[in-house]
C-alpha positions in Angstrom: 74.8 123.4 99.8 74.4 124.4 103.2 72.8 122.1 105.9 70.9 123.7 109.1 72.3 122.3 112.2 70.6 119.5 114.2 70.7 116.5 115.9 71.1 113.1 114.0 70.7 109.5 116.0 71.7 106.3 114.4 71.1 102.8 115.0 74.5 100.7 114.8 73.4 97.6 113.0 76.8 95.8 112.0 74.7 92.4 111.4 76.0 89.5 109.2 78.9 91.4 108.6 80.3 90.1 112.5 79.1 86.4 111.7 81.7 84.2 112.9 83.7 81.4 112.0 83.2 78.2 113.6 86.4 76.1 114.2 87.8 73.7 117.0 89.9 75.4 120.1 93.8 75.7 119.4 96.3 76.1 122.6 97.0 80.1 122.6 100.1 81.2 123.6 102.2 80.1 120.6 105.0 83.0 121.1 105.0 82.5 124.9 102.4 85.1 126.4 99.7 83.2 128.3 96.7 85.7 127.0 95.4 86.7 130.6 92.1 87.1 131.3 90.8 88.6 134.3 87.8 87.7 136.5 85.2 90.1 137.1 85.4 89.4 140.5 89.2 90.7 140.0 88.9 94.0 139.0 90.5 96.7 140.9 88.1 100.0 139.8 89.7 102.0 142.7 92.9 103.5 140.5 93.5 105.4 143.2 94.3 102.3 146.2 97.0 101.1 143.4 99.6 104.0 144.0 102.1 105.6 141.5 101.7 104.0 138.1 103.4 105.0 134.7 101.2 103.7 132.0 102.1 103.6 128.3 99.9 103.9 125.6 100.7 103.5 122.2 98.5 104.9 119.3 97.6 105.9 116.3 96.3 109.4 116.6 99.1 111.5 114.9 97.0 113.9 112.9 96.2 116.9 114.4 93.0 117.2 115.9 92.9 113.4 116.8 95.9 113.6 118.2 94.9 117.1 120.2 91.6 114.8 121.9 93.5 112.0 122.5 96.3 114.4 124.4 93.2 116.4 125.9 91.7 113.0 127.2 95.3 111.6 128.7 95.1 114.9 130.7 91.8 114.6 132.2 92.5 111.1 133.2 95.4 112.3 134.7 93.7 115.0 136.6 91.0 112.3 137.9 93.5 110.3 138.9 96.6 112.0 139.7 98.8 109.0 140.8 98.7 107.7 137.1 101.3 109.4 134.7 100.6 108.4 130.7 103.8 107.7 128.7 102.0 108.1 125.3 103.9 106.3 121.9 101.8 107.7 118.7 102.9 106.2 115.2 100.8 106.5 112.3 98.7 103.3 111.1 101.4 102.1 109.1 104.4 102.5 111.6 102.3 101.3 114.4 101.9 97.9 112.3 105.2 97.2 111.5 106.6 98.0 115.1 103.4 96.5 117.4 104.5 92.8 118.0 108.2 93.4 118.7 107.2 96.5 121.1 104.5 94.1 123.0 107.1 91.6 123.4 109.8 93.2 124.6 111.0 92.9 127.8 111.9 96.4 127.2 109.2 98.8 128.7 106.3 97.2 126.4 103.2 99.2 126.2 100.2 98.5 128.6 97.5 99.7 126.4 97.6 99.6 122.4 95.4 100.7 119.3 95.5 97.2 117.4 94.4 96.6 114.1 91.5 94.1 114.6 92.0 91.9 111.5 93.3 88.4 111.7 97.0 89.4 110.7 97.2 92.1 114.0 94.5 91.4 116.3 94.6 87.7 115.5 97.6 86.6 115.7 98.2 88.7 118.9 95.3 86.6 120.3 96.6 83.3 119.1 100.2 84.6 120.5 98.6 85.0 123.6 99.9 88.5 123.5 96.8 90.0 124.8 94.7 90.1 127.5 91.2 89.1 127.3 88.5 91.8 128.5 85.8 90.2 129.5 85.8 90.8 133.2 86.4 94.3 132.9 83.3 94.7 130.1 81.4 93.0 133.1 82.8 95.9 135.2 82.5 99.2 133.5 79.4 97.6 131.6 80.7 97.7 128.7 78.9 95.1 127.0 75.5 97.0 127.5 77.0 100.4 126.0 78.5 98.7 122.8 76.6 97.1 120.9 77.6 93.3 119.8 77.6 94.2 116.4 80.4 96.4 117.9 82.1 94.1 120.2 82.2 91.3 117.9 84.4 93.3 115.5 87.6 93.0 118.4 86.3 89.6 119.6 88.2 86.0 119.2 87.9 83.0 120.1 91.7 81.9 122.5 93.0 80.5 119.7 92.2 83.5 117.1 91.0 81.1 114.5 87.1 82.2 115.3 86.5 85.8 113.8 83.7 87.9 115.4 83.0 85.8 118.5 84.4 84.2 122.0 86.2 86.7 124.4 86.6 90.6 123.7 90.2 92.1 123.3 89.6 95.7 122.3 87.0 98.7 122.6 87.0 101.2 119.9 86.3 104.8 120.1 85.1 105.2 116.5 82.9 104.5 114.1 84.3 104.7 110.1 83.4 104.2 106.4 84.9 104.6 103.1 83.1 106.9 101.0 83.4 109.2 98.8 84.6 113.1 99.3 83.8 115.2 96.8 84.5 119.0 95.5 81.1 121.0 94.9 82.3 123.5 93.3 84.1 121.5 90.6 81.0 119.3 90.2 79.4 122.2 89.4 81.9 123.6 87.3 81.5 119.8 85.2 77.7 120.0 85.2 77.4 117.4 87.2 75.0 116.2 90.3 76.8 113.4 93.1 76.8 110.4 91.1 74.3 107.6 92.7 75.4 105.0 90.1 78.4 103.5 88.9 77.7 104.7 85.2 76.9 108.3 86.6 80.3 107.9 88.2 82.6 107.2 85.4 81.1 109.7 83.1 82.0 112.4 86.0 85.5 111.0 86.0 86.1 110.8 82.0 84.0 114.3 82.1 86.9 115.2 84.9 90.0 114.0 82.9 88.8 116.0 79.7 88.7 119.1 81.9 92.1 119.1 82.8 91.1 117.6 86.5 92.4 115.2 88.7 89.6 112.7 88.6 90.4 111.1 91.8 93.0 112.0 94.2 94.8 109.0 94.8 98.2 108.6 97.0 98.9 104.3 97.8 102.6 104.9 98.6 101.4 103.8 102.6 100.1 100.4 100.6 96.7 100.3 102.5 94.6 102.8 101.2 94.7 100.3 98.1 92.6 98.5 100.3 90.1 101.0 100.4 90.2 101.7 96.5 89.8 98.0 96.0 86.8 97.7 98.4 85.2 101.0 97.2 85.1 99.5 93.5 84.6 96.1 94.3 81.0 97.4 96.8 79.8 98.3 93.0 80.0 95.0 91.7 79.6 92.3 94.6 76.7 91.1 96.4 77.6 92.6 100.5 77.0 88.9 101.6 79.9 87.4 99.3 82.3 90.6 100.2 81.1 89.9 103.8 82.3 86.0 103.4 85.6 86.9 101.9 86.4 90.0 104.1 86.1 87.6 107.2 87.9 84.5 105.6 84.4 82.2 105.8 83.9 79.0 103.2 81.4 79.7 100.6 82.7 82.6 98.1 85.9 82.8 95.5 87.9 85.8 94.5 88.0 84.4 91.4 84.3 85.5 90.1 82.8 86.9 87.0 81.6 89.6 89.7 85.3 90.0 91.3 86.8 89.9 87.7 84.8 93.2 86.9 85.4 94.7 89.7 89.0 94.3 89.2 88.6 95.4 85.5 87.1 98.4 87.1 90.1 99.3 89.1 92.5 98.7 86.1 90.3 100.9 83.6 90.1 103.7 86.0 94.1 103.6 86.5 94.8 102.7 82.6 92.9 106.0 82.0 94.2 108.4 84.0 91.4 109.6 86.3 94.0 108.7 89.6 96.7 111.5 90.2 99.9 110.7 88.5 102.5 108.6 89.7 99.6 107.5 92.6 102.2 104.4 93.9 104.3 106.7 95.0 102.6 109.2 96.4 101.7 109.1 100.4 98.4 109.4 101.5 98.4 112.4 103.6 99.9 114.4 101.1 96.8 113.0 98.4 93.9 114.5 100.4 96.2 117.2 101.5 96.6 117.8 97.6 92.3 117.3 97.7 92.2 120.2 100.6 94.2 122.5 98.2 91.4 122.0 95.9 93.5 119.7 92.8 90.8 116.7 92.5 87.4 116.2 92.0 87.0 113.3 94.5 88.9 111.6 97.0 88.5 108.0 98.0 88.8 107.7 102.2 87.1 107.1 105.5 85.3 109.5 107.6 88.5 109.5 109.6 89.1 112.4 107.6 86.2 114.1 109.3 88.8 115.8 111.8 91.4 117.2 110.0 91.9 120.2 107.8 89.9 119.0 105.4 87.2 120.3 106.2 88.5 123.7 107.1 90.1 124.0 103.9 87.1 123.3 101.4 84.1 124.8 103.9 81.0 124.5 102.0 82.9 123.3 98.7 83.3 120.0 100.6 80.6 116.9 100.2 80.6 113.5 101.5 78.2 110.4 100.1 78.5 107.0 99.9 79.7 104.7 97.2 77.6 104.6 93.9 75.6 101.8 93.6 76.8 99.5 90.5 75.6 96.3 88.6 74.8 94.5 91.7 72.1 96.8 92.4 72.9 97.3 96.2 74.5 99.6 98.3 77.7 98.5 100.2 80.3 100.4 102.2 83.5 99.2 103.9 83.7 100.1 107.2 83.5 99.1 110.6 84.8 100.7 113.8 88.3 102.2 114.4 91.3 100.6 116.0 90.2 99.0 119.2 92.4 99.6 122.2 93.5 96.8 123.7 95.4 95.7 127.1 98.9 93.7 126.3 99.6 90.4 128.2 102.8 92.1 129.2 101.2 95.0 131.5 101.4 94.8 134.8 98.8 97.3 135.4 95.8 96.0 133.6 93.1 97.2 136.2 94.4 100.5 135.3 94.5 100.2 131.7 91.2 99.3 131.5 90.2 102.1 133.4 91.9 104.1 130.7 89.8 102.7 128.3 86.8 103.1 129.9 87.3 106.5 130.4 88.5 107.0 126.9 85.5 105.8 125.1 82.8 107.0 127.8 80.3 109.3 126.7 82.4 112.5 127.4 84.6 111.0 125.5 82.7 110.3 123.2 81.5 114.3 123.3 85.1 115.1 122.6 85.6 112.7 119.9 82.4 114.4 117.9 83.6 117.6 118.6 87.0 117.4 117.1 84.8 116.2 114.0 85.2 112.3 114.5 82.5 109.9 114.1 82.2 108.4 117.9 80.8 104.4 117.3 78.2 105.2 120.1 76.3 108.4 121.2 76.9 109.8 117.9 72.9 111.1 118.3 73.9 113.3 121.2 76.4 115.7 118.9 75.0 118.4 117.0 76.6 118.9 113.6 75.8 120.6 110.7 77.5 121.3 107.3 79.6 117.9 106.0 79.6 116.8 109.4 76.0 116.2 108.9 76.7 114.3 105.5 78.9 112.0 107.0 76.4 111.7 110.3 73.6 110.8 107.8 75.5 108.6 105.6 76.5 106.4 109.3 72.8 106.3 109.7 72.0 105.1 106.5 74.7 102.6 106.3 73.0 101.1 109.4 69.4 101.5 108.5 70.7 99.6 105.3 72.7 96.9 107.2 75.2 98.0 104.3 78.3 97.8 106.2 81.2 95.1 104.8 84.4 94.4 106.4 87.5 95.5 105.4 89.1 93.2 103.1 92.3 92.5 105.2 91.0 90.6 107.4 90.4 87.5 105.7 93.6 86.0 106.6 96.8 86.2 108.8 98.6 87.1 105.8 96.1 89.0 103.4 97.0 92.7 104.6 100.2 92.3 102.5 99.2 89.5 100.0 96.2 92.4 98.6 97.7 95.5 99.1 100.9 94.6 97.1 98.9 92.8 94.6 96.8 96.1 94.5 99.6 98.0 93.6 100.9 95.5 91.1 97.4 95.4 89.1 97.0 99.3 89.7 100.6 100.0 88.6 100.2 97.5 84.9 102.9 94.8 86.5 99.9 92.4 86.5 97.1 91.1 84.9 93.5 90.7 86.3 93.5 87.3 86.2 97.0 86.9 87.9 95.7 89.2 90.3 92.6 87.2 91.7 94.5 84.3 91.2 96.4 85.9 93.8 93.9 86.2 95.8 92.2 83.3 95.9 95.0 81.4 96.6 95.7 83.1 100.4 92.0 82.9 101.2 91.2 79.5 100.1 94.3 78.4 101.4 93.4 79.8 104.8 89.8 79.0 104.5 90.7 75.2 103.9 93.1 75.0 106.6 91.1 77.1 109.2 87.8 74.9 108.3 89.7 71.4 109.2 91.3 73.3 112.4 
């Protein structure tokens, strides 16, 4: 199906999704930075007055046309100011976590300006390290806090300590807006008879309809560990109220892992992998090469963000290619993990933070912004001044309707300091048959109730 080109606006409407924790003030600088925060009335926006200056940037752009604007944007702020030279460090998502907190610590050339991974075990604990500096004078500056929305802001805001989630001082601006959805082949659909599923029993009659045909229900690759996050989330929007995903994805008091609700979803998960509709031998198999596999046209639907938008995805599977959001399942409401992507930040260790945050201004401004469309990314504002058309428009519509909705849940890592790795390796376990779904919420619930207790008498 073919869609005519035109021009889609959206209203970003995070909503509860960024409400915060409220806890006591901690004394930040627990590894030794001092988490500097400049004065608006101390900002330097003449780059040019501060002479030669080598900035470093690290990212995680690698994939080819995201990694072609962010190299096409380094240039141009080169070229407007030509005493600035960029020394850019690109690592993919899961290098760039493993590697961050010894690089911005180093006495050793550490990085002025960083993509970092807003949830409590990245963003956090940087915050609580005092390993960042706080942004609040420069959003005063460059305005920043009337072009991004709060909704926005409050998903790289902390409070000094980085025990309060989603309020207190801001630490990052994000280019990008993301969901988790659901890709899917048209022409295969077609081939099975089938229409986009809108429910959770359409769904799993297209997957056993899939498996019977010889098809790869779902390409699936969690090798990388986190796109089990997504899988998890995906099934788990079918089954939970958004409130109760929205209390555990931000570590709040009030929900339990341990639900009849959580207990089906992880069921869900199980089945799905107990029956073959994820490509075999999924745990071992790398992301990129699982919608690569998808782009080759072996799978029926692939589970990932819009992030995908920009690469040869799209290119590869032209018209055949569809986006929509997740099926809605027993709890009879639509939910979507998402959020923005990786803010960029300014480290406590630059010494050049009047030009890093000139960077990021001029890296999420509207031409930016322009860019960022064009190379078929979501931008998190302006996204109604870029004309799109074919699965670009899906995606555009499905942003739009995720914020008419107020549909949008956190990403489930960020309940805790330690829940990236507590989830996705007990993700794999429960995917893989090592562990039962009992053992696996128990899991769980243990980090975020643990957390939750301990955070609450703070």
């Amino acid at each position: 199906m073919k869609r005519s080109r035109r021009r889609i606006g959206r209203a970003l409407a995070v909503g509860g999704a960024a409400i915060a924790l409220t806890v006591a003030a901690c004394a930040p600088g627990d590894d030794g930075g001092s988490g500097t925060e400049t004065k608006k009335s101390d900002v330097n926006t003449d780059i040019e007055s501060v002479g030669d200056v080598t900035l470093t940037v690290w990212d995680q752009e690698v994939r080819g046309a995201a990694s072609k604007t962010m190299e096409d944007l380094n240039a141009a702020f080169e070229k407007e100011y030509p005493n600035v030279t960029i020394k850019r460090v690109s690592r993919s998502f899961s290098d760039l976590r493993k590697t961050l907190r010894l690089a911005i610590t180093s006495d050793q050339d550490p990085p002025d300006v960083v993509q970092a991974n807003n949830g409590r075990s990245d963003m956090g604990q940087f915050v609580k390290a005092g390993l960042l500096q706080s942004l609040d004078g420069y959003a005063e500056a460059y305005g920043w806090n009337d072009r991004f929305p709060e909704s926005v802001r409050s998903l790289a805001s902390y409070s000094e300590d980085g025990s309060t989630f989603g309020e207190g001082n801001l630490y990052g601006v994000p280019q990008l807006g993301e969901i988790v959805g659901l890709w899917y082949n048209k022409a295969k659909l077609k081939d099975l008879g089938a229409e986009p599923p809108k429910t959770t029993e359409d769904f799993e009659k297209v997957l056993a309809a899939a498996k019977d045909a010889g098809e790869v229900p779902i390409q699936y690759g969690d090798l990388d560990a986190w796109p089990g996050i997504h899988m998890l989330g995906f099934v788990q929007n079918q089954f939970v109220a958004p409130d109760t995903i929205r209390t555990l994805g931000f570590g709040r008091e009030g929900a339990s892992w341990e639900s009849d609700e959580n207990e089906q979803a992880a069921q869900t998960l199980s089945d799905w992998a107990d029956k073959g509709y994820f490509t075999k031998d999924f745990n071992g198999l790398g992301s990129d090469p699982a919608w690569q596999n998808f782009a080759k046209g072996e799978g029926v639907f692939l589970v990932q963000g819009t992030w995908l938008l920009a690469e040869d995805l799209v290119k590869a599977l032209g018209d055949d290619l569809g986006f929509m959001l997740p099926p809605v399942g027993p709890s009879g409401e639509q939910s979507v993990t998402g959020g923005t992507g990786l803010p960029y930040a300014v480290t406590d260790a630059s010494d050049n933070a009047d030009v890093a945050a000139a960077y990021i201004d001029f890296i999420t401004n509207e031409n930016a912004m322009k860019a960022m469309a064009d190379a078929g990314n979501l931008p998190v504002v302006d996204a109604d001044k870029a004309d799109v058309s074919g699965v670009r428009a899906e995606v555009f519509e499905a942003w739009d309707e995720v914020n008419k909705q107020d549909a949008l849940v956190p990403y489930l890592d960020y309940a805790t300091p330690d829940f990236y790795d507590t989830l996705t390796g007990h993700v794999q376990k429960l995917t893989g048959g090592s562990e039962s779904v009992d053992e696996f919420l128990a899991a769980l619930e243990e980090d975020y109730s643990g957390f939750v207790s301990e955070n609450s008498g703070h």
